[in-house]
Phi, psi and omega in degrees: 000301169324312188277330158307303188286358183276301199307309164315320174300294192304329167307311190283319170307308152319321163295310169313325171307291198296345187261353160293327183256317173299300168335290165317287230293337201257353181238056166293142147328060218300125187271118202297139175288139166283140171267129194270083172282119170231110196279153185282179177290162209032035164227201181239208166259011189262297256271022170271344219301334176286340194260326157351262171355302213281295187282331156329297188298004184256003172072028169276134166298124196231121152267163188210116210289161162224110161234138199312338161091355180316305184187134174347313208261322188267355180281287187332300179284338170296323173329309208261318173285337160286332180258359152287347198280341208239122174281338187255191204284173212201131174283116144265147168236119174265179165206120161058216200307354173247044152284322167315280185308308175317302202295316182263329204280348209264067195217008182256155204271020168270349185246116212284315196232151135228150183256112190235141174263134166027051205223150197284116132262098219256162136297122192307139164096018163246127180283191192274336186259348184280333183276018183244024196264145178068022170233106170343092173282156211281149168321276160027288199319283180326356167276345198280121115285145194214096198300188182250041166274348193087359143257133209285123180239193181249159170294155176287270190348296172288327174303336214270303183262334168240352144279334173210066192285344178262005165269173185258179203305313175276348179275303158334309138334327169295310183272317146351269190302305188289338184336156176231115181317136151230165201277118194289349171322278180350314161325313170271013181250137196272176174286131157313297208238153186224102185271323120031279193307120166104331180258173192258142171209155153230161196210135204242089182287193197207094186286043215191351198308142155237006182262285177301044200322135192300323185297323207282322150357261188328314179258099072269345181278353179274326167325324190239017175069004174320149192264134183223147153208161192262115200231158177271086180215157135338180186249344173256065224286337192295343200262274184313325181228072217269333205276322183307312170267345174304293180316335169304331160290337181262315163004282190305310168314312178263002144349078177323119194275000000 
C-alpha cells in the first residue's frame, strides 16, 4: 500500500512538474531581433528619428548607425561593429546608400532579414552606378554639389524640391544643416557581399521618389525577392511617412525566422 501510494504521489509530482515547465516554456518571452539603421547619403543617425518611436513603443530593440559616408568599406565596417555589438539576432534597415552598406555589412549569421527603404540593392561586384544603368536618374541628382574633396551635399533648394517636398520648411532646414557630405568615390566601388541571399528581405518602394526613380526602386526589390510595399512618398520617406515605414519593419520584425 505504502508503495502504491508514494509511486502515486511521485506520478502527480511530475505531471505537475512537466505541466510547469511547458507552462514557463509557452508564456516565455520570445526575443525580439534589434533593429539596425543605417541612414544614406547626406543624412545621419537622426534622420530615423520619426521611426525610432513607432518602434520602441512595439518594446523592439533599436540602434541607429552614424557611418561616416566616407567610402564602402568604412560605411560596412562602423555597420559591423554596430551589430557586433548586439548578442542577439538583428534586422537591418537601410534607406538609399545604406541599402548598399546593409548588402555588404549584413553577411554575419546574426542577421535574420534586411529592410531597404527607397534603397540601393547591389549584387555582388555591382556599384551604385552599375544599378542606375538603363534608368532615368532622379531630378535630385541635379541639386549635389560636388567640393574640391570629391565630396557630394545637397542643396537647400534640393531637399526642398527633390529630397523632402512632402516636410515641412523646419524639418528641411534640419536636414540641410545636419546633411552629412559623402565621398563620391563610394558611388563606384562595387559590392563583395550580397547579404540579401539566402535572407527573407524587404523593400519600402517610395512611388513620389525624386532621388531613386521608382521603376529602378521596383527591379532591384525584384531582383532580390524582396516582400515590397508601396508608399506615396518622398525619397525621405522616414521623415513623410514614418508610420508606413515603421510597420514594414515590424513586418520583417515579427517575421517567422
Amino acid at each position: 500500500m505504502k508503495t502504491f501510494v508514494r509511486a502515486a504521489i511521485l506520478a502527480v509530482l511530475s505531471t505537475a512538474a512537466a505541466s510547469g515547465a511547458a507552462l514557463a516554456q509557452a508564456g516565455a518571452p520570445t526575443e525580439k531581433p534589434t533593429v539596425v539603421l543605417v541612414h544614406g547619403a547626406f543624412g545621419d543617425a537622426e534622420s530615423w528619428d520619426k521611426v525610432i518611436p513607432l518602434l520602441r513603443a512595439q518594446h523592439v530593440p533599436v540602434v541607429s548607425v552614424s557611418i561616416p559616408l566616407t567610402s564602402l568599406a568604412d560605411d560596412a565596417a562602423a555597420t559591423r561593429r554596430a551589430i557586433d555589438r548586439i548578442p542577439g539576432p538583428v534586422i537591418l534597415v537601410g534607406h538609399s546608400w545604406g541599402g548598399t552598406v546593409i548588402t555588404e555589412a549584413g553577411d554575419a549569421p546574426k542577421v535574420r532579414a534586411l529592410v531597404y527603404v527607397a534603397a540601393f540593392a547591389n549584387g555582388p561586384g555591382q556599384s551604385v552606378g552599375d544599378l542606375g544603368k538603363g534608368f532615368a536618374p532622379g531630378a535630385g541628382l541635379s541639386a549635389l554639389t560636388v567640393d574640391s574633396q570629391n565630396y557630394a551635399s545637397m542643396s537647400a533648394a534640393g531637399f526642398a524640391k527633390f529630397f523632402a517636398p512632402e516636410a515641412t520648411n523646419a524639418e528641411r532646414e534640419l536636414m540641410f544643416a545636419t546633411q552629412a557630405p559623402i565621398n563620391t568615390k563610394a558611388f563606384g566601388e562595387p559590392a563583395t557581399h550580397a547579404a540579401w541571399r539566402g535572407r527573407k528581405n524587404w523593400y519600402v518602394v517610395t512611388t513620389q521618389d525624386q532621388m531613386i526613380v521608382p521603376a529602378q526602386q521596383e527591379a532591384m526589390a525584384k531582383a532580390i525577392g524582396a516582400q515590397v510595399t508601396r508608399v506615396a512618398s518622398d525619397h525621405a520617406a522616414m521623415a513623410s511617412h514614418p508610420a508606413e515605414v515603421a510597420k514594414a519593419i515590424l513586418t520583417a520584425v515579427n517575421a517567422p525566422n
